[in-house]
N, C-alpha and C positions, 0 to 999 in steps of 0.2 A: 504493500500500500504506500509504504513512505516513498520510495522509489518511484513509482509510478505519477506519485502525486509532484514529486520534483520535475519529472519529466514535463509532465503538463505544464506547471508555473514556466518552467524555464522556455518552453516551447512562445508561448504567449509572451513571457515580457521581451526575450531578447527583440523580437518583431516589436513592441511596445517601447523598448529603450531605445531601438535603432531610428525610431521613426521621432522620437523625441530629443536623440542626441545625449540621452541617458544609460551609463555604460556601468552604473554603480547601482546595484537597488538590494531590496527585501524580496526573496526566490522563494520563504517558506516561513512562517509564523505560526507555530503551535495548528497545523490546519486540521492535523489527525490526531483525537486527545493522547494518544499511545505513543507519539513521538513528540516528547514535548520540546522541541527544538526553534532555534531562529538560524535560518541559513544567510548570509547576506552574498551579495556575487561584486566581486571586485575587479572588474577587469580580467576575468580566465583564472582570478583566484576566489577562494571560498572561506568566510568568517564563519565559522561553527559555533554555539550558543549550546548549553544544555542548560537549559532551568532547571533541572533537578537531580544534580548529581553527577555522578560518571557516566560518560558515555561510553552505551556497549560496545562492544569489539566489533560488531557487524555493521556500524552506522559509518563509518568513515570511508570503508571499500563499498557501501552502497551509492553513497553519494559522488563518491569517483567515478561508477559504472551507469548510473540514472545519466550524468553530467558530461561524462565521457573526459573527466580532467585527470592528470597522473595524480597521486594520494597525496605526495608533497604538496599540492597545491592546496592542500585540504588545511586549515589552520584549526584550532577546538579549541575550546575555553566552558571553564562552567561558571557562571555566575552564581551567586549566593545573594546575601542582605546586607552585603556594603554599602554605606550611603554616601561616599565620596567616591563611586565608581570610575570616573573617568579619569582620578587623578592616582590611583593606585598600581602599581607596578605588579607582574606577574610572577617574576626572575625569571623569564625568559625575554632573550637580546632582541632576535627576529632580526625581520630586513626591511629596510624602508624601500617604496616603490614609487611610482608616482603616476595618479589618475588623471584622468581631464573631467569635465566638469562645467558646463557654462562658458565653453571656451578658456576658463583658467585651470591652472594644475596644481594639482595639491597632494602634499607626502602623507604616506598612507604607512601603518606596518599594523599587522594583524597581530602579531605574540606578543610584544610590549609591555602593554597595557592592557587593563580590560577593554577600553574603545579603542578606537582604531585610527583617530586622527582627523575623519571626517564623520558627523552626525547625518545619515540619509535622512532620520525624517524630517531635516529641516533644508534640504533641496529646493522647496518650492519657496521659503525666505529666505534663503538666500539669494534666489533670484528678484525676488520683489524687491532687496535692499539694492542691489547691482542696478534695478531699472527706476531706481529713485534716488539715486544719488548725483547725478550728474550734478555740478557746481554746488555741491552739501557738504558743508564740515560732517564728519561722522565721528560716532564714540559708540564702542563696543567692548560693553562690561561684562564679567565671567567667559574672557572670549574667546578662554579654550586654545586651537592653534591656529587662529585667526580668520578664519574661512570667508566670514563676514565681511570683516577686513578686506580682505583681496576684490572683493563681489564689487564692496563701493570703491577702492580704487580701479577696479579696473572700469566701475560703470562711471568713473569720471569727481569721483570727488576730489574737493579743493585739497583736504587733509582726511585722517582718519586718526584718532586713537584708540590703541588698542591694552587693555586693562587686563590683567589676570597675575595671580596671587603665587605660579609655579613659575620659576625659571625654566623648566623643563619646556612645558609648552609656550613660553614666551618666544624661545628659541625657536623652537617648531616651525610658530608664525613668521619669527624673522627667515628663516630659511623657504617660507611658504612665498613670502615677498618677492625675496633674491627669484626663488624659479618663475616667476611669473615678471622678470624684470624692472617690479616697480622702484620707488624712487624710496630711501629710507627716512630721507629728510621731509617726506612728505607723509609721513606713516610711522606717529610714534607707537616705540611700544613702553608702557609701563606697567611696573610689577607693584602691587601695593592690593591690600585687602580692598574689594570693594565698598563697601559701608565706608572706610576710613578714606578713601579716593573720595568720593560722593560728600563725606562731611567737609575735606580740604579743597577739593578743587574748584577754582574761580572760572573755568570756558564756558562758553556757549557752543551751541549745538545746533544744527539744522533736522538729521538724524540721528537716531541713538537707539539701540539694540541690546537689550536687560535680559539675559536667557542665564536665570543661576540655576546653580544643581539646588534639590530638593532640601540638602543637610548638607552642613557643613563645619567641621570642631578641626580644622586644622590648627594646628600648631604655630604657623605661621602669622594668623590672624588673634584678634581681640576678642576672645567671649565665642557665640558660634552663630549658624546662620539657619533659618528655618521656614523656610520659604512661605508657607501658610501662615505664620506668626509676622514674619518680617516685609513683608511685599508690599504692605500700602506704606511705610517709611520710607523704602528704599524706592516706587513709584515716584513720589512726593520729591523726594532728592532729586530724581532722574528730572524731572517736569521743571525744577528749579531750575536746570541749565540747557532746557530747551530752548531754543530761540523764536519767536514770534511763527505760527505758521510751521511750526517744523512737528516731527512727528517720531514717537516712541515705540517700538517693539518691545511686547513684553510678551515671554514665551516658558512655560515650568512642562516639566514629565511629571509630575506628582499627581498620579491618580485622582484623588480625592481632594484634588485642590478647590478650592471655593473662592474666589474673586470678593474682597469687601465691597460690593458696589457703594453702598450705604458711604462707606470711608469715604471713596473714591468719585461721590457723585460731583463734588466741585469742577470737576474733568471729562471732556466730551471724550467720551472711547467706546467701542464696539469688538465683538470678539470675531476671530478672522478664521478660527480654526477650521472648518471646512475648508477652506482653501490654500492653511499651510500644512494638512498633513497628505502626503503626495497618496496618489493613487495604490503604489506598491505595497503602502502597511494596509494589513488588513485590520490592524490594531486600531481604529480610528481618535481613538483617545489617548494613543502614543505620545501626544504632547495637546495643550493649549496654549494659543496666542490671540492676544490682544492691540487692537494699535490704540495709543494714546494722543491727541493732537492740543495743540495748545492755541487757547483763544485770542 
């Protein structure tokens, strides 16, 4: 069944990505409750997911054979109940690779890390931030390995800053820049907790893109971060350095998250999410996103 069922998906998106320009997507999401897996397709490579547990010995030569890819290509990881997922190391090195994407390229390594360098379900804000940026300052906070970043410099903005709290992946970003040729003096990046960025810093803003993880107790940072506790403050900071007419992405993975509208009514915004969770998750509540705009 599991096989069978890969076949199919794969059958249908590659024709679905080719015809869209989309070469990175979700091939299989829990579809059969007996394989509770996420497969993602990386360019001729495959990110393997087990929700729960080890994975049997027969799932990785199926997947080779549904797929028709050699096994090496096959990468596995199991997830658990970490709540800093993307910033956790696996102790395995891996290899970085490099995808296209929206015309821009961006480094990729499967073993690493629990994530992989690029977030798919946010393919489709990415592109909305790329096709609204032309002559916009941009700022993008928890920003990961800058992906964002790259979308509005390359759709034209005047500057970009780029915010997140890991050296690791600030580097990432800076290396995400260099491959895509852009200008560094025109694309800061900075390292600094965001809450403490947001309390200090004086810019304005035309754009700006708020996508934090759910929890967050780094070491790094002051106290910790909780997305459902903390989001109409850190909102409210974001909106303070918007610039007249400019406009906020705000985007969480947290299941159960609830929006304060109540807070939050001072602020014209609407929620977007049907049209940033791309077609491939079959997960539809994989993430929400909200734009904020200022009056």
């Amino acid at each position: 069944m599991f096989g069978n069922r890969l076949r199919k998906n794969a059958k249908h998106l590659s024709k679905w990505g080719k015809r869209r320009g989309i070469s990175c997507y979700r091939l299989y999401e829990r579809d059969i409750q007996e394989y509770p897996y996420i497969v993602d397709f990386y360019e001729g490579r495959v990110h393997l997911q087990s929700l729960s547990g080890e994975i049997p010995d027969g799932i990785v030569p199926e997947i080779s054979r549904a797929l028709e890819l050699p096994l090496e290509s096959i990468h596995c990881k199991q997830r658990g109940g970490q709540k800093e997922g993307q910033y956790l190391g696996t102790g395995k090195e891996g290899d970085d690779f490099v995808v296209s994407e929206g015309g821009n390229q961006f480094i990729v390594n499967l073993d690493a890390y629990l994530d992989t360098g690029l977030f798919l379900d946010h393919r489709n804000m990415r592109k909305m931030i790329g096709e609204r940026a032309f002559g916009k300052r941009f700022l993008n906070l928890f920003a990961y390995t800058g992906s964002f970043s790259v979308y509005a410099a390359k759709g034209g903005a005047i500057s970009t800053t780029t915010v997140d709290l890991s050296n690791t992946y600030l580097d990432w970003a800076k290396r995400n820049f260099v491959l895509n040729g852009m200008d560094l003096n025109k694309n800061i990046l900075i390292r600094s907790d965001v809450k403490k960025f947001l309390e200090e810093w004086k810019g304005e803003y035309d754009l700006i893109v708020l996508d934090p993880p759910t929890f967050s107790n780094s070491k790094k940072m002051e106290g910790n971060f909780d997305v459902q506790r903390d989001h109409v403050s850190m909102i409210e900071a974001c909106m303070r350095l918007l610039a007249p007419g400019g406009a906020l992405y705000f985007s969480n993975n947290l299941r159960s998250f609830r929006l304060d509208e109540e807070a939050l009514s001072g602020y014209e915004f609407s929620e977007i999410s049907a049209q940033t969770v791309p077609e491939d998750f079959r997960n539809r509540k994989i993430h929400r996103s909200w734009v904020f705009t200022s009056r």
